[in-house]
C-alpha positions in Angstrom: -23.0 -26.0 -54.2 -19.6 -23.6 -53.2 -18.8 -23.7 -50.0 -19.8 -19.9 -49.5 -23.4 -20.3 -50.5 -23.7 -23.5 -47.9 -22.4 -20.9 -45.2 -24.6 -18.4 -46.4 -27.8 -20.7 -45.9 -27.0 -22.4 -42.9 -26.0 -18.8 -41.3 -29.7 -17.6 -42.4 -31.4 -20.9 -40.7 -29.6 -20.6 -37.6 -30.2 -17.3 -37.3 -34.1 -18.0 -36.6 -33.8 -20.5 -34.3 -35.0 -18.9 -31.4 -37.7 -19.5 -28.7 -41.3 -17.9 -28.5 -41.7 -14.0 -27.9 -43.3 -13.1 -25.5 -45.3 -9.4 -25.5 -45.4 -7.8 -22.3 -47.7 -4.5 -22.5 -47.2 -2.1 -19.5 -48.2 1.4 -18.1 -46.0 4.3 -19.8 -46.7 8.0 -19.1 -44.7 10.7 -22.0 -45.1 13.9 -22.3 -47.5 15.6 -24.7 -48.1 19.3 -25.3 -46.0 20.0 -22.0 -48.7 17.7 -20.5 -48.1 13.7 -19.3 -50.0 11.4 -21.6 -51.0 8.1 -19.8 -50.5 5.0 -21.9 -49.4 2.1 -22.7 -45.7 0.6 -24.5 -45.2 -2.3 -25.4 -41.4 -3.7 -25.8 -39.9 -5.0 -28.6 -36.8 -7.3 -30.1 -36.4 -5.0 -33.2 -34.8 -2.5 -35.0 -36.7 1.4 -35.1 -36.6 1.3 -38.8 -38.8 -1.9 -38.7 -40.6 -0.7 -36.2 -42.3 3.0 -36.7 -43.4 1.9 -40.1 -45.1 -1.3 -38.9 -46.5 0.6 -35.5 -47.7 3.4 -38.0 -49.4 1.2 -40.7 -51.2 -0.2 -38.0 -52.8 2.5 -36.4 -53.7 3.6 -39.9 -57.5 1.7 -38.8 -57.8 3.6 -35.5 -58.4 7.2 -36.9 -57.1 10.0 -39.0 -53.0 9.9 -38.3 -50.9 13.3 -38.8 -47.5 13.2 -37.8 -46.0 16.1 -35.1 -42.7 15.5 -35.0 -42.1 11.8 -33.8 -45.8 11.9 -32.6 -48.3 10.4 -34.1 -51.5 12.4 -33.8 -54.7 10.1 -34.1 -57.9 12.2 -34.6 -61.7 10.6 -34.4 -60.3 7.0 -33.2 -62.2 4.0 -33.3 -61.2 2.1 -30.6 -63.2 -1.2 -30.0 -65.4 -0.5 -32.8 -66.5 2.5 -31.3 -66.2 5.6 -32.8 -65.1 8.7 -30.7 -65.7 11.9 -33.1 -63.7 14.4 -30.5 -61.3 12.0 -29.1 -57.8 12.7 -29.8 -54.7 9.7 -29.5 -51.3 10.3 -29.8 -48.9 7.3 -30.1 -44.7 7.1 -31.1 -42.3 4.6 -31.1 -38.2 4.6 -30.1 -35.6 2.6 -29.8 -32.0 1.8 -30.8 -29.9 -1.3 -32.4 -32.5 -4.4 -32.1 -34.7 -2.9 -29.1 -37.5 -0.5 -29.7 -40.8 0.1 -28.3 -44.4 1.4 -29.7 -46.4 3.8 -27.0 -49.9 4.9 -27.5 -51.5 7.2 -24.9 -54.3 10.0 -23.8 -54.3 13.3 -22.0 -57.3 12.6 -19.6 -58.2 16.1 -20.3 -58.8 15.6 -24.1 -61.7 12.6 -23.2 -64.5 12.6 -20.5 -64.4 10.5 -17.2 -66.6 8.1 -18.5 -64.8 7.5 -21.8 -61.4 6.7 -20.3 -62.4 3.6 -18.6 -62.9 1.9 -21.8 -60.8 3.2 -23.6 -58.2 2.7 -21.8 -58.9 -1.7 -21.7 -58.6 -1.5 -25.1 -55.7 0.8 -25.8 -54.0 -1.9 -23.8 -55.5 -4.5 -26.4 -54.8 -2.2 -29.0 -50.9 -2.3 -28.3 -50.9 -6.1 -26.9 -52.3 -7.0 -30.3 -49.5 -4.8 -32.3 -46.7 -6.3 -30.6 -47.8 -10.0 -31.4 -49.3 -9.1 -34.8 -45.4 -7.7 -35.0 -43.5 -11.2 -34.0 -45.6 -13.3 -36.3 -44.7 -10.8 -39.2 -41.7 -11.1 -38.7 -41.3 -15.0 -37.9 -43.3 -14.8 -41.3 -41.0 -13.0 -43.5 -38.4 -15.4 -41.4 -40.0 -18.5 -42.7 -40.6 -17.1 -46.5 -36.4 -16.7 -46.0 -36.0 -20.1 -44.7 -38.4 -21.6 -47.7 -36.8 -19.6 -49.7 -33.4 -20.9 -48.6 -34.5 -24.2 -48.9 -35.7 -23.8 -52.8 -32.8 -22.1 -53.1 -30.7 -25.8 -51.9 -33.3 -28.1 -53.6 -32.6 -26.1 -57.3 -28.8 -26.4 -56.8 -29.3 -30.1 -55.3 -31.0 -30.7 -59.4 -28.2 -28.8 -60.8 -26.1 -31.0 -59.2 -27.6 -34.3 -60.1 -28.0 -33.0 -63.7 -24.5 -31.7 -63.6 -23.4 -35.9 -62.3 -25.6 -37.3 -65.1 -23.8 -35.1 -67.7 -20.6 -36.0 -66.1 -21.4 -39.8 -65.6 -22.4 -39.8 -69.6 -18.9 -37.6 -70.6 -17.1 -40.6 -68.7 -18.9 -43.3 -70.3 -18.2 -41.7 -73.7 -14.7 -40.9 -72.4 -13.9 -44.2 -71.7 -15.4 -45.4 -74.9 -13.0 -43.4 -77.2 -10.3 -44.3 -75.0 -10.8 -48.5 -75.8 -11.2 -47.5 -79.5 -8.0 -45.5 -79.4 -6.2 -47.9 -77.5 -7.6 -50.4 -80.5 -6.8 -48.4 -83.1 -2.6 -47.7 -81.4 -2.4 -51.3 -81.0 -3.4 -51.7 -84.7 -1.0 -49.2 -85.7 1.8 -50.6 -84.2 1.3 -53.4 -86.2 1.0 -51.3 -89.4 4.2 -50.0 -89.0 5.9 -53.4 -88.0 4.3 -54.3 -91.0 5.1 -51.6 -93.4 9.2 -51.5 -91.9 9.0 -54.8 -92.9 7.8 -54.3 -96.5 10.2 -51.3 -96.6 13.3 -53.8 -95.7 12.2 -56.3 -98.1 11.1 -53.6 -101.1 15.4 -52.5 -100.0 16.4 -56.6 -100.4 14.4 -56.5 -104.0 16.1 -53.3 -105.1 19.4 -54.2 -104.0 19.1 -57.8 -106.0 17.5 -56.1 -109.2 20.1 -54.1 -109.5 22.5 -57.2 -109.2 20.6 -58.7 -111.6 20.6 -55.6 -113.9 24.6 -55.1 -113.6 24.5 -59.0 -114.9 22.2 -58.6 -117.6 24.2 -55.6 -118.6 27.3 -58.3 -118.6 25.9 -60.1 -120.7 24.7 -57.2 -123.5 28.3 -56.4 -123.2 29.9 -59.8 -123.7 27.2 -60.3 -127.2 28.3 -56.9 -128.4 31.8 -57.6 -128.2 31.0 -61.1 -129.9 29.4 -59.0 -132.7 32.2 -57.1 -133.3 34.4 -59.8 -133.8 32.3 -61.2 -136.9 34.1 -61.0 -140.4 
């Protein structure tokens, strides 16, 4: 593995090491229709853009959503398992860099006095359980990274060893032809000791032939001239 994808892995696992979050739901009044809206926001360590979709998919179960703006309107909510056919919720979230919050809230007018009670219990539930549905998701998508990550090392880890087996068996091989070719240089050195020799000595054989030719030739000579002299 390059150095710049062992960076890149050990940079994502760090990352997530982090202690537990902790989701702290409190009181938040906004202002609704030029009215205050009593409620309750939860704080959170992450960005809007993760946020509002995540807050708004949600409170998709809690009633019919139509968005106004940055408000969400929430019409007929069913909060607790209870269906309220005129009661009316309106929730947002906000935030910049890695903080944001998720608000949901009522105007008192909208509900009746004995309605509001309950309701209100469990829009406090309703936003305590958002904000640690919210963490595990995203410790979640944190560990699929991290396994990820980790299948992502253990694939180039058996690269790796495949990549030392080929290499191991190239070596081998290597080394192999490099004995035989050592053999066969050693062998022709002594071919060509031997065949300088035979040159030298096929050079001594000419050089005496030809002695032997230029006496032979003497001789010819010496019976021809003998020949002539016959009367």
């Amino acid at each position: 593995m390059n150095r710049l994808t062992l960076a890149m892995l050990i940079s994502i696992l760090c990352c997530y090491i982090a202690s537990a979050q902790k989701v702290t739901v409190g009181n938040q009044s906004q202002k609704v229709k030029n009215e205050t809206a009593k409620g309750f926001q939860v704080a959170l360590e992450g960005k809007p853009e993760d946020v509002a979709p995540a807050w708004n998919k949600f409170l998709k179960d809690s009633g019919k959503g139509k968005s106004s703006g940055e408000l969400l309107v929430i019409t007929e909510p069913t909060i607790g398992g209870t269906l309220y056919e005129k009661g009316i919720l309106y929730a947002r979230s906000a935030g910049t860099g890695e903080k944001s919050t998720a608000w949901v809230g009522l105007l008192e007018s909208e509900w009746s006095a004995d309605e509001l009670e309950v309701v209100n219990k469990e829009l406090e539930q309703l936003v305590y359980r958002f904000g640690v549905k919210f963490y595990k998701d995203k410790i979640q998508k944190q560990i699929d990274e991290s396994v990820n990550a980790a299948q992502a090392v253990d694939r180039q880890a058996q690269r790796t060893s495949s990549e030392a087996k080929t290499l191991g068996n190239k070596l081998v091989n290597n080394e192999q032809q490099k004995v035989q070719l050592e053999k066969s240089l050693e062998e022709n050195k002594l071919e060509n000791l031997v065949l300088k020799q035979k040159i030298v000595n096929n050079k001594k054989a000419q050089d005496s032939l030809a002695q032997v030719a230029i006496q032979i030739q003497k001789v010819v000579d010496m019976h021809k001239e003998r020949q002539m002299k016959v009367n």
